[in-house]
C-alpha positions in Angstrom: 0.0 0.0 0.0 1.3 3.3 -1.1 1.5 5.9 1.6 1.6 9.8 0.7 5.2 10.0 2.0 5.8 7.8 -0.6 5.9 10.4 -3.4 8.1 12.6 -1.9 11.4 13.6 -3.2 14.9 14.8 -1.5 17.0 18.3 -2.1 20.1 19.0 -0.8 21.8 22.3 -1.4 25.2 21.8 -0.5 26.9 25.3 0.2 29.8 24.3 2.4 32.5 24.6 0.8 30.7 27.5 -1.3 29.4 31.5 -0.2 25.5 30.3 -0.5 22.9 32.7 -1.3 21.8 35.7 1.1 18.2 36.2 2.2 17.9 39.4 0.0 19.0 37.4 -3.3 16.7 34.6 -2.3 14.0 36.9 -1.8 14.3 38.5 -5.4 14.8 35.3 -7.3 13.0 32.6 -5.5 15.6 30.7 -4.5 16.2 28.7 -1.2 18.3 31.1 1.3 21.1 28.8 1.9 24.0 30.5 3.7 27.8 29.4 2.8 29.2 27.0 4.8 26.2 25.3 5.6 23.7 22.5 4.4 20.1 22.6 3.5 18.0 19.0 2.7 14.3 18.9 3.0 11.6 16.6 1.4 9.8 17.7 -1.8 7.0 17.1 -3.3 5.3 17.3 -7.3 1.9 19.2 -7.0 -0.1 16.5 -8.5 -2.7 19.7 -9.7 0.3 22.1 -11.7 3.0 19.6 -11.4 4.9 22.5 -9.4 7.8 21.9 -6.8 7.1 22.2 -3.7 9.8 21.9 -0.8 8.4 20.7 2.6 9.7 23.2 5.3 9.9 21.0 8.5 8.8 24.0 10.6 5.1 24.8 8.9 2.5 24.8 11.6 -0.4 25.0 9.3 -1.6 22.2 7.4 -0.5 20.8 4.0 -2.7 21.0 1.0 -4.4 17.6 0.0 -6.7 16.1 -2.5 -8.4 13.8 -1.1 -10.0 13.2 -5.0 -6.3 12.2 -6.2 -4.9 11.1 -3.0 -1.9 13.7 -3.6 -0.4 16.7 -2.2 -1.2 19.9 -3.6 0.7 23.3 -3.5 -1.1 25.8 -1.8 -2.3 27.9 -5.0 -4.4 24.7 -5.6 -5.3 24.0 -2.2 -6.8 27.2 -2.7 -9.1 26.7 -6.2 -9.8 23.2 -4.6 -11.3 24.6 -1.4 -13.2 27.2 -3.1 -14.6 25.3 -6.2 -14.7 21.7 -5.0 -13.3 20.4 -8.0 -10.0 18.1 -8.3 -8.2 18.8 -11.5 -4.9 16.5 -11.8 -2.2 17.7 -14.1 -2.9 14.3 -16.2 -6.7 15.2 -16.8 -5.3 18.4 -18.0 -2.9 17.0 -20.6 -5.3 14.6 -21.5 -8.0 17.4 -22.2 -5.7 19.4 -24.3 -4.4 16.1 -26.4 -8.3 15.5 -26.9 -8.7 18.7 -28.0 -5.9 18.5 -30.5 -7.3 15.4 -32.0 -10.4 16.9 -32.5 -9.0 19.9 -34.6 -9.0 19.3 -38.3 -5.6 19.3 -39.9 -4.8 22.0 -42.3 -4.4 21.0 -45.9 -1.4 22.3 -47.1 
């Protein structure tokens, strides 16, 4: 039986040996603040809605966003749609919508 842990991931940002990145340049890029000299690992996960990264910060007091539809972890941006419109919409439905679509088009003569 396959447990949620069981789709995590693992990063490691290795910056000691290295100057790492400040808080001010993580802040304006989106990076992870990893200070030199030091070493960050975490879990990740895949949002199973956007197929988005997500890197599980071992501190969070609130709760993580879930699917109970998909069974899956969801990032919070579609924790959010999901909570407010009810509806479970896994990347894979998505990509097989827009391949359905496609089929359906008519091919240009040329």
């Amino acid at each position: 039986m396959k447990t949620k842990r069981s789709h995590e991931g693992y990063l490691m940002i290795d910056h000691r040996a290295g100057d790492g990145i400040s808080q001010e340049i993580a802040r304006k890029t989106g990076a992870v603040a990893v200070p030199g000299g030091s070493l960050f690992e975490s879990a990740v996960i895949t949002c199973s809605h956007c197929q988005r990264g997500v890197i599980l910060n071992p501190d969070r007091s609130r709760s993580r966003g879930y699917c109970p539809k998909c069974d899956h972890y969801i990032c919070d941006a579609c924790e959010t749609v999901r909570v407010a419109t009810g509806v479970c919409r896994p990347f894979k439905q998505i990509m097989d919508e827009v391949q359905n679509a496609a089929l359906k088009q008519e091919r240009p003569d040329g």
